[in-house]
Structures are given as structure tokens and as C-alpha cells.
Steps between C-alpha positions, in 0.01 A plus 500: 500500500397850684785803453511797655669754313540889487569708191538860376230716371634798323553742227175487262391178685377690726227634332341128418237427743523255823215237328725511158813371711444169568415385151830732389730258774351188380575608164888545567462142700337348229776654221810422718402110489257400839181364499279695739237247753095581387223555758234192428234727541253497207706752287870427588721783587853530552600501872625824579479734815600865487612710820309810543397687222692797354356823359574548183788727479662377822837295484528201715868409555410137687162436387429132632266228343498134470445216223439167491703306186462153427877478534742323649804732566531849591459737209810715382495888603756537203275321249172691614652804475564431138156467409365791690356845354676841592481623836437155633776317696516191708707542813437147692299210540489174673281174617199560747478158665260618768328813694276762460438658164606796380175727574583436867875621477375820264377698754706803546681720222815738484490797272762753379366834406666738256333814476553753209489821747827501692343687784239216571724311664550741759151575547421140546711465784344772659168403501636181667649627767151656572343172554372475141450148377508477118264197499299291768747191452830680505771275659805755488607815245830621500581786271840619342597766277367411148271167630247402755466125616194390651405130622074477443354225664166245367687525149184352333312787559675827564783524300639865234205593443379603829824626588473727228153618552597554869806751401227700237283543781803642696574716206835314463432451145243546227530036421700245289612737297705679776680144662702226364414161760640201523476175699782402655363186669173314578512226817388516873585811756669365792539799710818575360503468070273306290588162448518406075268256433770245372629493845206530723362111566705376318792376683775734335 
């Protein structure tokens, strides 16, 4: 049985790498009762498949992945939840019968950026109405008075970190230290918002 699902990453979770995640969900899976499918390759892994990865230190508030379980009803939200580790929070999942997987409907990301300067802000929105893109990919920033939101397209490979090296060079801020980021949703831009994964292809 394939399920897509999306959880929370936050709180000191963040800080555990993207490679350390998937044997950290299969742990709560394996704890809240479900058997998880094996690869029959010649060392058997669990099947697992991650969205795009998160630097460490970033939030992800729908973080997408999928798992095959060698079940044959739906797991329990409730009941996963109970096993889980702090900052970690199942939101939804459900049966993939069919369609593309989930590194074809992970394409595009949406970040909210907190800065620590309240004047940033401001000057953000100023270099943008001079044209300034703040990375190759970006899909749409809108900026308000404490937070910037900024869609960044080809999620695989451009992602926080360039964003952030793109405001040092602009001598927005001096790195991490200076921004609070989180990702507000991973799926496919269709000209208007990002699609979430879960819904994109999948007939929701």
C-alpha cells in the first residue's frame, strides 16, 4: 500500500538533518503498529521517499513524503502522532492508487521569511520594485510588515540557502543568523500558487 502523507517539522527537529528523517518516520511507523514494505534489492531498505530537502534550521509546515506499508487499512493520524518525537506532527495521509511520484509533484517551494531587523522588510520591498530578483527561480515575493513570502521554483536545487546568500550579497543581512525561514508548502507552480503535493496528481 503507497501513502502520501505530509507532516510538521519544527521546534528542535529542525536541526536533524534531511538523510536522518526518513529512518526517524519509519521509526514512529514502526512504534505506532505498521509494518513498512522492503526494497528486494540486495540490502533491503525501507520504502520511503522524502520531498525536497530542508536545511537544517528551516521549519517545514507541510513537508510531503510517501511510504509503502505492508498494510491493509489506512494508518491512524491520531495513533502516529502518539508515537512521534517533539516537533514532529502528522497532519494527513491517504492511499496512492496511481500517478506520478512524489519527486515529480516537489518541484516548487513557498517560504516565509522572518527577519530579526525590522527595517529589512522595508528595504526588501524596495529593491523589488527596482527589478531586483532575489533568486533565478523566483515565482512571486510579497512582503508585509514583519515577514516576506517568496515562492522559489526547481525546489530540488535552489531552495534557503541561496535565498539567503542572495540577500548577503545585497547587504540585506550578514546570514542565518539574521532570518527565521520557513516552508510553507512544497507542490507544483501553476501560474497562480503552488499546488501541495498531496493534491497535485492525485485526484484530490
Amino acid at each position: 500500500m503507497r501513502c502520501r502523507f505530509l507532516y510538521e517539522k519544527r521546534g528542535r527537529l529542525c536541526f536533524v538533518p534531511h538523510v536522518e528523517m526518513p529512518p526517524l518516520l519509519c521509526r514512529t511507523f514502526r512504534r505506532s503498529g505498521y509494518l513498512i514494505s522492503r526494497s528486494e534489492s540486495l540490502v533491503p531498505k525501507d520504502k520511503i521517499s522524502l520531498g525536497p530537502p530542508l536545511p537544517m534550521g528551516v521549519a517545514g509546515l507541510a513537508e510531503p513524503a510517501e511510504i509503502w506499508l505492508d498494510e491493509k487499512e489506512l494508518p491512524d493520524v491520531n495513533r502516529l502522532d502518539s508515537f512521534t518525537h517533539d516537533g514532529l506532527k502528522f497532519l494527513f495521509i491517504r492511499i496512492i492508487e496511481e500517478g506520478p511520484g512524489l519527486s515529480r509533484l516537489c518541484r516548487d517551494g513557498g517560504y516565509r521569511v522572518y527577519p530579526k531587523e525590522s527595517g529589512l522588510c522595508a528595504r526588501f520591498r524596495s529593491l523589488l520594485s527596482e527589478g531586483w530578483k532575489p533568486v533565478t527561480t523566483t515565482l512571486w515575493a510579497a512582503v508585509r510588515d514583519s515577514y516576506i513570502d517568496i515562492g522559489i521554483g526547481d525546489a530540488n536545487q535552489v531552495g534557503p540557502g541561496t535565498l539567503v546568500s542572495s540577500m548577503k550579497a545585497e547587504g540585506l543581512v550578514s546570514g542565518w543568523e539574521d532570518l527565521f525561514i520557513v516552508r510553507t508548502v512544497v507542490g507544483v507552480w501553476d501560474g497562480n500558487r503552488i499546488v501541495p503535493a498531496l493534491k497535485a496528481g492525485d485526484g484530490s
